[in-house]
C-alpha positions in Angstrom: -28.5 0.9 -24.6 -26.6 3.0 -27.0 -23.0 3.6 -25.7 -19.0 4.9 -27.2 -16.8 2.0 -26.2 -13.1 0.9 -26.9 -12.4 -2.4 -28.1 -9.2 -4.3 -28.2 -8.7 -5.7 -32.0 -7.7 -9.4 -31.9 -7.7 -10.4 -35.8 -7.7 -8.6 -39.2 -7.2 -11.1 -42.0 -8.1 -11.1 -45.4 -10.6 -13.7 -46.3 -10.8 -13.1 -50.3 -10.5 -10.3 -52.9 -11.4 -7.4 -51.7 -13.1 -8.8 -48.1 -11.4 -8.9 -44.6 -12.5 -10.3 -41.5 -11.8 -8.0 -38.5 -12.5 -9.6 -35.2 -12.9 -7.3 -31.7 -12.8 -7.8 -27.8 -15.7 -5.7 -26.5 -18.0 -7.5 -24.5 -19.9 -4.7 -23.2 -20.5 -3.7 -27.1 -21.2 -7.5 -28.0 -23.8 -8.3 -25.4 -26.7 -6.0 -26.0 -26.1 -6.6 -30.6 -29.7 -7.9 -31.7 -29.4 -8.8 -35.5 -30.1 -6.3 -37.8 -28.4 -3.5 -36.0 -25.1 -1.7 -36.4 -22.1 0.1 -34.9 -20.4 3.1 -36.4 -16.2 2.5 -36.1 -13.8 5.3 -35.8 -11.3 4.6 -38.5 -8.2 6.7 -38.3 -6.9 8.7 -35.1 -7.1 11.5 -36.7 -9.0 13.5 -39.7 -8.9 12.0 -42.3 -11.3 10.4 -42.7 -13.5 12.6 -40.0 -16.9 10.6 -39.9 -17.0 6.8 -38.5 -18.4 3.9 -40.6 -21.0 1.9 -39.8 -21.0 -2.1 -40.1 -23.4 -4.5 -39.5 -22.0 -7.5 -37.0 -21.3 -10.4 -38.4 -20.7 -12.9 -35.5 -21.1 -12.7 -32.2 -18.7 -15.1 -30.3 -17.8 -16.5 -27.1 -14.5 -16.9 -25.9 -12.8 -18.3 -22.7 -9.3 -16.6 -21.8 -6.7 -18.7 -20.8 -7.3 -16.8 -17.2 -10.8 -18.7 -17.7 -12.9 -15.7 -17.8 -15.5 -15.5 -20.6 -15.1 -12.5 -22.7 -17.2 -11.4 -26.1 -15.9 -10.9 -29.6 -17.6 -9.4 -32.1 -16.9 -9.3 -36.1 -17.0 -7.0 -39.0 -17.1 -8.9 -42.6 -16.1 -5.5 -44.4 -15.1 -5.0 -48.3 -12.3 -2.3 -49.3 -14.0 0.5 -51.2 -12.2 3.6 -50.1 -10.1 5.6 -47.4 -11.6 4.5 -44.5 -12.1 0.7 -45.1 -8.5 0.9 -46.6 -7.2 2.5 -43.3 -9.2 -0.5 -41.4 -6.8 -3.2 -43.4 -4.1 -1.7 -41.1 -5.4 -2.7 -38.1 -2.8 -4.9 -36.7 -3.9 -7.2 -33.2 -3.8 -5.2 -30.1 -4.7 -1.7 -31.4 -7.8 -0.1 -29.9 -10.9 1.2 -31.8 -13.6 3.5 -31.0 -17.4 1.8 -31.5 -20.5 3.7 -30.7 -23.7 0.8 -30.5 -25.7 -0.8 -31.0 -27.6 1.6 -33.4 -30.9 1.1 -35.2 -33.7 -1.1 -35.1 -32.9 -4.7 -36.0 -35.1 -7.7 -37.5 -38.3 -8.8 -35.9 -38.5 -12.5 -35.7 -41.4 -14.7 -36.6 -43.3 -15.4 -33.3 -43.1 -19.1 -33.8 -39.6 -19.9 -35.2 -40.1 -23.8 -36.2 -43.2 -23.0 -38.7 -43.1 -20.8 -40.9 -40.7 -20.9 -44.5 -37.7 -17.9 -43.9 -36.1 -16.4 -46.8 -33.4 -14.9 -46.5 -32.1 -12.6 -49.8 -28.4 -11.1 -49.5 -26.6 -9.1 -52.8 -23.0 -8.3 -52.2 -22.1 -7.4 -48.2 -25.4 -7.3 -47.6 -25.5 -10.8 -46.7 -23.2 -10.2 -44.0 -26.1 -8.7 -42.2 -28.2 -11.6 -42.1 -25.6 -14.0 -40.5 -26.6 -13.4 -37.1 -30.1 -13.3 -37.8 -29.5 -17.1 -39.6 -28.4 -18.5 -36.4 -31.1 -17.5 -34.5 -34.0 -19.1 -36.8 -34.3 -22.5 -35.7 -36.0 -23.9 -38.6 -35.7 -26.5 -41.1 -37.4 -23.9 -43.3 -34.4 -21.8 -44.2 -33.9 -20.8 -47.7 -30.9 -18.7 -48.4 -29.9 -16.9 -51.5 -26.8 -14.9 -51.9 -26.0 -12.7 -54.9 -22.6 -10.8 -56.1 -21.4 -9.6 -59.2 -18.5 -12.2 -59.8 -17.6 -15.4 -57.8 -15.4 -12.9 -55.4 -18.2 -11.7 -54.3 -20.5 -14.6 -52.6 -20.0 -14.8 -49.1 -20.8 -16.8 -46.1 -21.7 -20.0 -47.7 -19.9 -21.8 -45.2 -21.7 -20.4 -42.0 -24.8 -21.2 -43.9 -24.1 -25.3 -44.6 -23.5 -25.2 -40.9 -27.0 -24.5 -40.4 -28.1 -26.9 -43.0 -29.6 -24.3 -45.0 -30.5 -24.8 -48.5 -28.8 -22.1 -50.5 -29.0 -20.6 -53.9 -26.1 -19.2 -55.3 -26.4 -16.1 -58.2 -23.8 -13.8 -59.9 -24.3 -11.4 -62.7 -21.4 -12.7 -64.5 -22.3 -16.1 -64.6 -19.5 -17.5 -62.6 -20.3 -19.3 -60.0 -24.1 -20.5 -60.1 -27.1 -18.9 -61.5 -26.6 -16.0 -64.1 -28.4 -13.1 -63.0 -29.5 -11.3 -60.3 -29.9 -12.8 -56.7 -33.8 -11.3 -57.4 -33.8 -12.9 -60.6 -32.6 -16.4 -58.5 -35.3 -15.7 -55.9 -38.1 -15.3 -59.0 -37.2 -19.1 -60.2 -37.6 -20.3 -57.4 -40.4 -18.2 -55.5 -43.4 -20.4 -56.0 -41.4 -23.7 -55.3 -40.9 -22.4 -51.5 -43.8 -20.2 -51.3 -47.0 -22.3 -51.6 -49.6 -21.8 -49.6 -47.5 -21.0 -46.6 -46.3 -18.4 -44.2 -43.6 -16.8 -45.6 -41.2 -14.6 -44.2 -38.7 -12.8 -46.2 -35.5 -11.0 -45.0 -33.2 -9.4 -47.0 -30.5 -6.9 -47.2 -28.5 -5.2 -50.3 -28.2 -2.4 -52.6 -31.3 -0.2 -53.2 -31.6 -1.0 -56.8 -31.8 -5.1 -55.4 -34.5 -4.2 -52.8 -36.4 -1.9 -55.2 -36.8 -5.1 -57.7 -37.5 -7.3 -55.0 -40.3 -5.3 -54.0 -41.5 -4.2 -57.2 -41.2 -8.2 -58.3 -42.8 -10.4 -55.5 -46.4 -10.1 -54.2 -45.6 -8.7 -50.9 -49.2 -9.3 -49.6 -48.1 -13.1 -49.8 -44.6 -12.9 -47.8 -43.8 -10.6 -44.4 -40.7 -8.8 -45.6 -38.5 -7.0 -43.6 -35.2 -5.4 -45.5 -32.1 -3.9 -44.2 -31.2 -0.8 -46.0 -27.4 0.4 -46.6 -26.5 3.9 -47.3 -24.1 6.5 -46.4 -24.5 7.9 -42.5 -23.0 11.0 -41.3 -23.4 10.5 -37.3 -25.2 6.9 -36.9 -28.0 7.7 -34.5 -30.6 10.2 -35.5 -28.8 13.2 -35.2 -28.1 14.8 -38.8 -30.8 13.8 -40.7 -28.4 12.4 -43.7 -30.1 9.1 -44.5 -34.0 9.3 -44.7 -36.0 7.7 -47.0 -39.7 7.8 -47.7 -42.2 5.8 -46.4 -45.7 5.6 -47.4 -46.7 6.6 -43.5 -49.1 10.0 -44.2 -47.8 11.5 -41.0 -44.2 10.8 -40.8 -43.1 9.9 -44.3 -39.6 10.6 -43.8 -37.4 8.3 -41.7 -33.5 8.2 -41.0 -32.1 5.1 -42.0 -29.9 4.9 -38.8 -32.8 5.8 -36.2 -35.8 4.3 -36.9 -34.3 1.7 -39.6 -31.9 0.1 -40.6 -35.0 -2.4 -41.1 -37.9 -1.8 -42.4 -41.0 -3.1 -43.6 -40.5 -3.4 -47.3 -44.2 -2.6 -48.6 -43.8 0.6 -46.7 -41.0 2.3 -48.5 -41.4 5.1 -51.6 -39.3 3.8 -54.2 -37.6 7.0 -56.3 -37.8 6.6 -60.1 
């Protein structure tokens, strides 16, 4: 159920480069997260900047108190791009922030979790949103391949060796891994893990990586699901800022934040 809460903040660190982890107290945010869905942050207490941001959650913890009740953290992986994510590396423990969630529609998981092969395709921050989605496949079937354009840029590695995933590693400039695009990664490799089986395929990344994707695999062999990110002016259906096209005759245009973030990647219009 969609709801405006206030969290507590409880760690803002900088994990590498340009990435921070910000971790938040807000159980009755955390609960009701399903993976693939979002909250939009308020980042400043004032104006500037006016709109929220939204962020997919990255963990989902947790924690006894030492008063030995059980609260809920949950955790934004975010990048510093511009004036709101720079306002969020100020965050200092204790301060309170403004959520509205969970928005959007997240992943749909296979209906029996230990058969079929997952896939799971991540390029840049978009990885981030597949991390809770990771930890719900039970399968020895997981294939994970995560794509950035320098070595700064590969996340999560470690949350996936915990799940004894077998991950492929790409970068653009050659530096740590494959040389290429994490789609150009997932093409070597495709009909090694594909075979004759189910396949389901999750992804999440710019639009120029899930345009290739789709344009590069046979999507009648795989059920693919992708997480789109864009820019959002309210988060839940309101101004009609991020729609994209979809090959559905009666209602080709859908927003992003309402009836996405995922959708069905056959089912999208790719502009030229």
């Amino acid at each position: 159920m969609l709801q405006q809460t206030i969290g507590s903040v409880v760690k803002n660190e900088q994990i590498k480069s340009l990435y921070f982890l910000l971790e938040i107290d807000c159980p009755t945010l955390a609960n009701p997260i399903k993976p693939g869905q979002f909250i939009m942050l308020k980042v400043s207490d004032n104006n500037a900047p006016l709109l929220r941001r939204p962020f997919s959650v990255y963990k989902i913890s947790q924690i006894r108190s030492p008063s030995k009740k059980r609260g809920r953290h949950l955790s934004i992986l975010y990048k510093k791009v511009g004036k709101g994510t720079q306002k969020m590396t100020e965050f200092k423990q204790g301060r309170k922030v403004d959520m509205i969630g969970p928005l959007g529609n997240g992943f749909t998981l296979p209906p029996l979790l230990s058969s079929p092969n997952i896939i799971l395709i991540g390029g840049g921050v978009g990885i981030v949103s597949l991390s809770l989605l990771a930890e719900l496949l039970k399968t020895k079937k997981l294939f994970i391949f995560i794509g950035g354009r320098t070595k700064h840029d590969i996340l999560c590695i470690e949350d996936f060796r915990k799940l004894n995933a077998k991950i492929f590693i790409a970068t653009e400039d050659g530096s740590f891994g494959f040389q290429g695009t994490v789609v150009d990664l997932f093409l070597t490799q495709m009909e090694k893990i594909r075979k004759n089986e189910i396949n389901y395929l999750y992804s999440c990344g710019p639009i120029k990586m899930l345009k290739k994707l789709a344009e590069t695999i046979p999507l009648n062999k795989f059920i693919s699901q992708a997480s789109f990110e864009t820019r959002m002016g309210c988060g839940f259906g309101a101004c009609w800022g991020c729609v994209i096209k979809t090959k559905d005759p009666q209602t080709p245009y859908r927003r992003v934040c309402k009836e996405g973030p995922v959708f069905n990647l056959e089912d999208i219009v790719w502009k030229e």
